[in-house]
C-alpha positions as CSV (number, residue, x, y, z in Angstrom):
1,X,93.0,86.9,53.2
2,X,91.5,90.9,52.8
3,X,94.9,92.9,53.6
4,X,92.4,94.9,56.1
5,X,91.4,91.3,57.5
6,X,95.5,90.7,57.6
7,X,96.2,94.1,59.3
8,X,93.5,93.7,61.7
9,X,94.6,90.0,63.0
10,X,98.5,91.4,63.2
11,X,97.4,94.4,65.7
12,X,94.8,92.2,67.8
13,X,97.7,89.8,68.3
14,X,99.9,92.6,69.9
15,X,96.8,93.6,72.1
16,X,96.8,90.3,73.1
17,X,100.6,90.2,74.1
18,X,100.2,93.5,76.1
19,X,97.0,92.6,77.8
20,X,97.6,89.4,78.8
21,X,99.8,90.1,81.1
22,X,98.1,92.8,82.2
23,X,95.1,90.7,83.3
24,X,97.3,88.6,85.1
25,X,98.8,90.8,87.2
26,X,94.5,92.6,87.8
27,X,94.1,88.7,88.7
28,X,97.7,88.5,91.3
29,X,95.9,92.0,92.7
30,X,92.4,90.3,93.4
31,X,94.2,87.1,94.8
32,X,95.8,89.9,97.5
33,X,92.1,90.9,98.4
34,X,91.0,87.3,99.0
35,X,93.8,86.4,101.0
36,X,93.1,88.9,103.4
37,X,89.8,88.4,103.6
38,X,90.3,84.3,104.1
39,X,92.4,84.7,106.7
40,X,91.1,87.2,108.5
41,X,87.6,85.5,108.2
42,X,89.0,82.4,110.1
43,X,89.7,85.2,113.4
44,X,86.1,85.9,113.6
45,X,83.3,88.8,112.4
46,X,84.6,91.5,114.1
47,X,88.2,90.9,112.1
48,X,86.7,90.1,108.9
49,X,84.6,93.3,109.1
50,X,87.7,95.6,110.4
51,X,89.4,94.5,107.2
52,X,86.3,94.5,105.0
53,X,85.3,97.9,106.1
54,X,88.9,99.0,105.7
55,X,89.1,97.8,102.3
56,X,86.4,100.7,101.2
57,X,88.2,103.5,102.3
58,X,92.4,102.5,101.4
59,X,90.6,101.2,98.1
60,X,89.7,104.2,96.2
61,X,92.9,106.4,97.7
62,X,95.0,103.7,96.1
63,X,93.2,103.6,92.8
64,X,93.1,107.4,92.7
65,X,97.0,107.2,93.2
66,X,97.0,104.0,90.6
67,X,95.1,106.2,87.5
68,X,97.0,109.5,88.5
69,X,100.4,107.5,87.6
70,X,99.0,106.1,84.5
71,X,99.3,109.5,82.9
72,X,103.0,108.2,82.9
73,X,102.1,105.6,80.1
74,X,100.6,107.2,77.4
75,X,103.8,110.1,77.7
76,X,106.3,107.5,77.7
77,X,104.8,105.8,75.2
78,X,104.4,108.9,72.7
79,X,107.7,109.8,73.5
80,X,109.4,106.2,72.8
81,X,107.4,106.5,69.4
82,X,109.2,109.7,69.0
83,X,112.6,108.6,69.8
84,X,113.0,111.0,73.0
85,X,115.0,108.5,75.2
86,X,116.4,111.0,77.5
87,X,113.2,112.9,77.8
88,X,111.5,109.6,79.1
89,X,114.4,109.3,81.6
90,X,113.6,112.5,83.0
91,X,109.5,112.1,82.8
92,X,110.1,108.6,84.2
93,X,111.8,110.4,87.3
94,X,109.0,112.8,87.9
95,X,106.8,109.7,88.0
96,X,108.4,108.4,91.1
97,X,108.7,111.9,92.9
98,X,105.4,112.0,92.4
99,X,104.0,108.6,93.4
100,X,106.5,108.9,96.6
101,X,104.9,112.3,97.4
102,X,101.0,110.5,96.8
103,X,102.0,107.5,98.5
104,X,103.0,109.5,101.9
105,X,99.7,111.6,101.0
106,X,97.3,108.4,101.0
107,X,99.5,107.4,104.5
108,X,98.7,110.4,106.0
109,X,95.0,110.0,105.3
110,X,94.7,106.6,106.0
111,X,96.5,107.4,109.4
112,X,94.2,110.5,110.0
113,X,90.4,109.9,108.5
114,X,89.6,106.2,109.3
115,X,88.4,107.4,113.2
116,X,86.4,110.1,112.0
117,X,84.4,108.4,109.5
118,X,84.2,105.4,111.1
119,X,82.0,107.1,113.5
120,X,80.0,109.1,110.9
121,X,79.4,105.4,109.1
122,X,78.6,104.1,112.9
123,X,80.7,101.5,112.4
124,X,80.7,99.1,115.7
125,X,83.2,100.4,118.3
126,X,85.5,97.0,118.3
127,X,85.8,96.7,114.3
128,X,85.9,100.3,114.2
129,X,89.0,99.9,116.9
130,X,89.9,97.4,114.6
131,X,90.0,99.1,111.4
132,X,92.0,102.2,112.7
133,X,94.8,100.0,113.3
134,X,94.8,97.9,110.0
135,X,94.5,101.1,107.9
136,X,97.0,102.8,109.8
137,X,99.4,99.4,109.5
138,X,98.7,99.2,106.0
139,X,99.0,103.2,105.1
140,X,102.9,102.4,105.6
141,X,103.6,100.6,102.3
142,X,101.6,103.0,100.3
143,X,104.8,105.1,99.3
144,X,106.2,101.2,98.5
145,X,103.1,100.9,96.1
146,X,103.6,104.1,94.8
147,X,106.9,103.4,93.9
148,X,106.2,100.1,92.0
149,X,103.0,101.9,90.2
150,X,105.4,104.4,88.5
151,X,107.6,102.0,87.1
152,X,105.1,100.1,86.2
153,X,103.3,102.7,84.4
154,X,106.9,103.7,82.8
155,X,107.7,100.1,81.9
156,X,104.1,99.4,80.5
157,X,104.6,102.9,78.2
158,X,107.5,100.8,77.1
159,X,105.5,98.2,75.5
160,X,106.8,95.7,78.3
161,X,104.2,94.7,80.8
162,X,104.8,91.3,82.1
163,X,107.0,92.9,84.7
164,X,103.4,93.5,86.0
165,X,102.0,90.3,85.9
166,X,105.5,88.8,87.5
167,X,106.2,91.4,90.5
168,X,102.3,91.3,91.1
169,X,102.9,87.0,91.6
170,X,106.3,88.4,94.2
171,X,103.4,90.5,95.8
172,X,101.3,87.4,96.5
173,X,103.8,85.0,97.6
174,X,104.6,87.7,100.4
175,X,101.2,88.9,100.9
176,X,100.3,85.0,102.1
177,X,102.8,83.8,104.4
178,X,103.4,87.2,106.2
179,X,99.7,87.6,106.1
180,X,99.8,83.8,108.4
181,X,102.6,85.3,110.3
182,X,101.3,88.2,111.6
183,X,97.5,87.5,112.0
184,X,97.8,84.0,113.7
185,X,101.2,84.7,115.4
186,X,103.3,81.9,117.2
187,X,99.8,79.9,118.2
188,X,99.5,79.7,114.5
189,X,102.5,78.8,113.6
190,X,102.3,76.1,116.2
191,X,99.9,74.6,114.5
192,X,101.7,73.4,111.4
193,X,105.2,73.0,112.7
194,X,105.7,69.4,113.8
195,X,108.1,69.9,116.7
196,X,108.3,72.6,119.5
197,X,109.2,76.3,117.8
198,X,112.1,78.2,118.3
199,X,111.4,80.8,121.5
200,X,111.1,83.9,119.5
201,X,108.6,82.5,116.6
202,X,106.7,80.9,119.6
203,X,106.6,84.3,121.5
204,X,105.3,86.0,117.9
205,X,102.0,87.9,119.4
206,X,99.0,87.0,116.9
207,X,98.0,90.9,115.8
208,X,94.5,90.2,113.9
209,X,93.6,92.7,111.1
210,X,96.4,94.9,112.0
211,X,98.5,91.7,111.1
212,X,96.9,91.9,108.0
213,X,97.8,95.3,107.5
214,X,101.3,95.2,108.2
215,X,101.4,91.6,106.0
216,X,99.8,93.6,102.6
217,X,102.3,96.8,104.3
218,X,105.1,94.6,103.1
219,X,104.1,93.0,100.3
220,X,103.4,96.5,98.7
221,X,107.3,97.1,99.8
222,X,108.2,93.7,98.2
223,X,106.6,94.9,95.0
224,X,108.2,98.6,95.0
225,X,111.7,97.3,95.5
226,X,111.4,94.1,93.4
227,X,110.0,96.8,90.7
228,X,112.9,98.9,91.1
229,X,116.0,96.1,91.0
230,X,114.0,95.1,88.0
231,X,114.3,98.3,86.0
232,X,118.1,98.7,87.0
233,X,119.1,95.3,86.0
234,X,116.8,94.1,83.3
235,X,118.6,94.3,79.4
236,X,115.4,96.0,78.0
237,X,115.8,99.0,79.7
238,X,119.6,99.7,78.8
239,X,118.4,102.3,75.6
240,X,117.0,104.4,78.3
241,X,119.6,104.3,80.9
242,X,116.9,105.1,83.4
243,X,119.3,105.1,86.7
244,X,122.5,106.5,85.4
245,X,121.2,109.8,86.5
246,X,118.9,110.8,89.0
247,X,116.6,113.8,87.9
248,X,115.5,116.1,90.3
249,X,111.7,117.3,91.0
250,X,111.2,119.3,88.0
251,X,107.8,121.5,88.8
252,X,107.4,121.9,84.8
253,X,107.3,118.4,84.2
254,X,105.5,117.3,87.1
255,X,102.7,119.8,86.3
256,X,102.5,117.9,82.6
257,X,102.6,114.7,84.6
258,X,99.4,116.1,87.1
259,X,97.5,117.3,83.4
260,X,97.4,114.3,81.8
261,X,97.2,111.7,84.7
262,X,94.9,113.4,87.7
263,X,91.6,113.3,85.2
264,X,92.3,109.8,85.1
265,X,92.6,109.2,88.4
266,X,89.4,111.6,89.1
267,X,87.4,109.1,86.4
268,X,88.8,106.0,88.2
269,X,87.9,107.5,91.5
270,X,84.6,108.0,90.7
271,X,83.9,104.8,89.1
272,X,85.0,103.3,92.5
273,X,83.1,105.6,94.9
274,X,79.5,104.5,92.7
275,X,79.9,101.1,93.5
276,X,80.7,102.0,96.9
277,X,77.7,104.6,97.0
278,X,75.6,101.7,95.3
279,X,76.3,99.4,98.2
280,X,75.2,101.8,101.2
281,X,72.2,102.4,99.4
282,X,71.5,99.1,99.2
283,X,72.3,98.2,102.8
284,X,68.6,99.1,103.7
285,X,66.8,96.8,101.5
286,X,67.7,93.5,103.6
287,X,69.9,91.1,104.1
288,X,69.2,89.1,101.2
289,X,69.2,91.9,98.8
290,X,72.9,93.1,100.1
291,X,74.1,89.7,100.2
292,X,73.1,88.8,96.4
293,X,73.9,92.4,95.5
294,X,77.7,91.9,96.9
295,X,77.9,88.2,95.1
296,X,76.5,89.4,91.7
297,X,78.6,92.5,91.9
298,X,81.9,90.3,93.3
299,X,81.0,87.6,90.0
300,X,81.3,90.2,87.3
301,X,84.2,92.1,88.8
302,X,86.3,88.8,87.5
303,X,85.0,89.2,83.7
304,X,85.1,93.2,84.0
305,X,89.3,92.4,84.3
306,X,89.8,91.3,80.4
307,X,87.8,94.2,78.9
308,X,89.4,96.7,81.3
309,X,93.1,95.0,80.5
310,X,92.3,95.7,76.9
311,X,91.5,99.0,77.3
312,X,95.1,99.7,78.8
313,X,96.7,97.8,76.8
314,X,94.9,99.9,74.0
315,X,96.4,103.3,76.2
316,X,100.0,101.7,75.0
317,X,99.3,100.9,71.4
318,X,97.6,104.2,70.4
319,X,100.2,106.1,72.1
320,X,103.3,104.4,70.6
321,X,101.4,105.2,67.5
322,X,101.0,108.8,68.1
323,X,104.3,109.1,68.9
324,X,105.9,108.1,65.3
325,X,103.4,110.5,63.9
326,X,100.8,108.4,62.2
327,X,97.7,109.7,63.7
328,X,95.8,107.2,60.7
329,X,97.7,104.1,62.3
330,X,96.7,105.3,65.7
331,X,92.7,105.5,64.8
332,X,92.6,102.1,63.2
333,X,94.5,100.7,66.3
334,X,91.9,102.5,68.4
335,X,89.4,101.2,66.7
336,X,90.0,97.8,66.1
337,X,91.1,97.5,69.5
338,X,87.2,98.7,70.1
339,X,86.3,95.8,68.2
340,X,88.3,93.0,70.3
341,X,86.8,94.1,73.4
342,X,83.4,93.7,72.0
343,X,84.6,90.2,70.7
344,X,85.6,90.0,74.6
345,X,82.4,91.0,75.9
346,X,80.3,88.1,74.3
347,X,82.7,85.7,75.6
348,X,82.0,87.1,79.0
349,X,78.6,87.4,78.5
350,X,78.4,83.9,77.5
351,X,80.6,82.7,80.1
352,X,77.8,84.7,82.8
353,X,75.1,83.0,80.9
354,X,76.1,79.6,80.9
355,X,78.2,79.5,84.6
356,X,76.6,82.2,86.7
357,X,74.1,79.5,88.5
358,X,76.3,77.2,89.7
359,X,79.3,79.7,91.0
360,X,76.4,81.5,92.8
361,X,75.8,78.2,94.6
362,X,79.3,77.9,95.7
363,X,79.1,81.2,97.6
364,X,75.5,80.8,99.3
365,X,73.3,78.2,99.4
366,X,70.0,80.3,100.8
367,X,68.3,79.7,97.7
368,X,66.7,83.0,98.1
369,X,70.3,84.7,97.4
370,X,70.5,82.0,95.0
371,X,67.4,83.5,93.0
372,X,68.1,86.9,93.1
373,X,71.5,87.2,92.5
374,X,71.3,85.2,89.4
375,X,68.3,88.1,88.6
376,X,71.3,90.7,88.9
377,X,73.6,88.8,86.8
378,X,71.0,88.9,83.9
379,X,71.4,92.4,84.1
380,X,74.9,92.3,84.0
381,X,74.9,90.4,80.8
382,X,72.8,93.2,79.2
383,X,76.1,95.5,80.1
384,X,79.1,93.7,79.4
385,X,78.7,95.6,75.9
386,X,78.2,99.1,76.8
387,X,81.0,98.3,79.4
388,X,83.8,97.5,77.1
389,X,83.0,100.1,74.9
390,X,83.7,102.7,77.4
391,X,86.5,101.0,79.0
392,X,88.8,100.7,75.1
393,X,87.2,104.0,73.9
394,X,88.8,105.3,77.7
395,X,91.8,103.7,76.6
396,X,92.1,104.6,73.8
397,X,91.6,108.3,74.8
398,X,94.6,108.3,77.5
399,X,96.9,106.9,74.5
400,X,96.1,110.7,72.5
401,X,96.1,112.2,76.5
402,X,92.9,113.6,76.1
403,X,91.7,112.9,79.9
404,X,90.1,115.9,80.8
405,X,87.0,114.9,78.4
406,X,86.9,111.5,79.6
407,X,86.8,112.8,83.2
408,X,83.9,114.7,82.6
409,X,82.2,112.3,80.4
410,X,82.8,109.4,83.0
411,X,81.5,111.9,86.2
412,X,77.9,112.7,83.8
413,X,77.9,108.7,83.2
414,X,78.8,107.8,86.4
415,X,77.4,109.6,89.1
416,X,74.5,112.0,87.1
417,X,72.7,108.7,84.7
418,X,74.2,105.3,86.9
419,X,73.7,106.9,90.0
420,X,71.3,109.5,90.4
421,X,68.8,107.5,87.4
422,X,69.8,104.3,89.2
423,X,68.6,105.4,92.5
424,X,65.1,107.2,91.1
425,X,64.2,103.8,89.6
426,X,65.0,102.0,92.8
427,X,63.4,103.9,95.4
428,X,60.6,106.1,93.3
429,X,60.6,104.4,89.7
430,X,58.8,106.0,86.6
431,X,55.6,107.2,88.2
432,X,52.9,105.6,87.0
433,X,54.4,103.6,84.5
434,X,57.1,101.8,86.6
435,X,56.9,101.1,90.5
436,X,59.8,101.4,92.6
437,X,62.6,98.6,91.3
438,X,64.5,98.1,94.3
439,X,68.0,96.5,94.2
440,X,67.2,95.9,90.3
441,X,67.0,99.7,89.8
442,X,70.5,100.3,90.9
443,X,71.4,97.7,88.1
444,X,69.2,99.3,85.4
445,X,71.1,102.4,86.3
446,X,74.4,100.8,85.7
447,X,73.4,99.6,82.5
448,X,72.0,103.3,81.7
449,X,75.1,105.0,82.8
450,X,77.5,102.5,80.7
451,X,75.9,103.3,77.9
452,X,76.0,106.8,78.2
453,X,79.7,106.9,78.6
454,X,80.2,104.5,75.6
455,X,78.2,107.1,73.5
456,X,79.4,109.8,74.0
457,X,83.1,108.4,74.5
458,X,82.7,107.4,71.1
459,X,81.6,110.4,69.4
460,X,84.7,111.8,71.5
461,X,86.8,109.2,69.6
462,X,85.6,109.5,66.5
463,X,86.2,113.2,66.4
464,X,89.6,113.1,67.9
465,X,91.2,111.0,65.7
466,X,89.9,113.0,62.9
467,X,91.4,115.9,64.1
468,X,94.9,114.4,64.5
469,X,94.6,112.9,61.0
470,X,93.8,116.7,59.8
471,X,96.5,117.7,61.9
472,X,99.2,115.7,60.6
473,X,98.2,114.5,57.4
């Protein structure tokens, strides 16, 4: 075997060990998401829409609290390559002074904005009732979630990220059980016990989507906590002696913690919002357009979780090279990491080609849908590519902290080509030589902006990891 062949299959084998995990805890995250909206579906419309409509505002906050946290991992991981165990100890402890601090943020707004925009969105009055209280239920375990994100981020600089994929499975087994508990209430629980219930579990008032809230409330608690005993008792962590010593809020360090990780959570954000922005847009061409729109885009979200677990796992690699000062390691890890994800895209890709039909027909069976959401997942094939290019060239970028570039990059991509391209073609097209696309424009706009960003993320790439190499030889 070619030594570079040899070298190649050694590092895509410990990208696989990191990401793997990784993907199953995206996957525990999801299984939250369709918990609530099962159970609240089974209450009626008005619930299910309370939570759905919900979901698109706590969403983003969380994600923008989730990527400015993982600025955490690419520090600790340059450190540990570095040797700097007490300096990750104290960075470590920024981390969760700062996640506390954005977790009681994000509570504040969720508690505060839901009423107001609610009735700028003219939102129904009863879900809009509705969705007040779940987001102001659920706002109280953002600080929990905060708290697990930062050791999380701290634990996967490490090199160690099943803690992830196991905490996210505690998340889920008290996500679904409290979720029953405090929806349906004693007349639920009535209906599976065999005998009469005790008085109090009988006299348990069934709350609805604020139920819901309180149930994902607690599970974001569970996770925190769980996260937390983890850290302090697990063997792993003893060369870093993370709770001997509790460092206070350092502004200096949480200012180098705010540099490296709020781009990231910007470039997350936004990626969130255009999907978001996509869908309102798309609200006005019918019911069957917004329905296939919402199963083709809910399809791919699944096969955009391997690509996207590569590309942190990537964040972890690069940066543990970086840190031991060999910036020529850290560009062929970059790179071949680029190289797996493509691998990974043409799986997905084939998977879409060869399943997307029949998983279509499980959600919908208005053959309408049918046809036109199978018409979107074409397009989505075309992407897969372009997208997990820019998601390990992102990744790859955050392991040399360079997320200030990427932010900007990912805002021109994102909102100037996907969006602002994406909604010419749909509502004007090319003139004369293309008529308005519709709900395919949107798409064609995705694909544009994707590949944008994995352009000019790799020209980014390429020229960074030339200048470290220069740098230090």
């Amino acid at each position: 075997m070619p030594p570079i062949l040899q070298r190649s299959l050694g590092e895509t084998r410990r990208l696989a060990l990191l990401a793997l995990p990784i993907l199953g805890a995206q996957f525990t995250q999801a299984g939250m998401g369709v918990a609530d909206v099962m159970m609240t579906g089974r209450l009626g419309a008005t619930d299910l829409a309370a939570v759905s409509v919900g979901s698109s505002l706590w969403m983003p906050l969380m994600l923008f609290m989730t990527g400015t946290l993982m600025g955490l991992t690419p520090v600790v991981g340059q450190l540990l390559g570095s040797g700097r165990m007490r300096a990750i100890r104290e960075r470590t402890h920024q981390g969760v002074w700062l996640a506390l601090g954005l977790g009681v943020l994000v509570a504040l707004a969720l508690w505060i904005l839901p009423a107001p925009l609610f009735r700028l969105m003219d939102v129904p009055g009863a879900a809009a009732d509705l969705g007040v209280d779940y987001l102001r239920a659920l706002g109280l375990g953002m600080p929990g979630m905060g708290l697990f994100l930062a050791l999380r981020a701290f634990s996967d600089g490490l090199g160690h990220t099943r803690p992830a994929l196991w905490i996210g499975l505690v998340g889920l087994g008290l996500n679904v059980p409290a979720n029953y508990l405090l929806i349906y209430g004693g007349p639920g629980l009535e209906a599976l016990w065999p005998g009469p219930l005790p008085a109090p579990l009988a006299g348990l008032p069934a709350l609805g989507a604020t139920g819901c809230g309180l149930a994902t409330a607690l599970a974001f608690w569970g996770m925190g906590l769980a996260m937390l005993l983890y850290t302090r008792r697990c063997r792993v962590y003893d060369t870093i002696a993370l709770w001997t010593r509790l460092t206070p809020p350092c502004p200096a360090l949480l200012g180098e913690l705010l540099y490296v990780g709020v781009p990231i959570g910007v470039a997350i954000f936004v990626e969130v919002t255009l999907f978001t922005l996509i869908a309102l847009l798309v609200a006005n061409l019918g019911e069957v357009t917004v329905a296939a729109h919402q199963v083709a885009l809910n399809l791919t979200s699944f096969v955009f979780m391997l690509p996207l677990s590569l590309g942190m796992a990537l964040t972890v690699r690069v940066s543990h090279a970086l840190g031991t000062e060999q910036p020529g390691t850290a560009r062929f890890v970059a790179w071949n990491g680029v190289v797996v994800s493509l691998l990974a895209a043409a799986c997905n890709a084939l998977v879409l080609t060869m399943w997307a039909a029949p998983v279509i027909g499980l959600y919908t069976h208005d053959p309408q849908v049918q046809q036109l959401a199978v018409s979107l997942i074409t397009l989505a094939i075309l992407f897969q590519i372009s997208d997990a290019l820019q998601l390990s060239m992102a990744g790859a970028l955050r392991g040399y902290k360079d997320t200030r570039v990427l932010m900007g990059i990912t805002l021109l991509a994102y909102w100037g080509v996907g969006l602002v391209g994406g909604h010419r073609l749909a509502t004007r097209g090319l003139g004369s030589l293309l008529p308005p696309l519709g709900v395919h424009g949107y798409w064609l706009g995705l694909i544009c902006g994707l590949t944008v960003a994995a352009l000019l993320l790799g020209v980014r790439l390429q020229r960074l990891s030339h200048r470290w190499q220069d740098a230090l030889g």
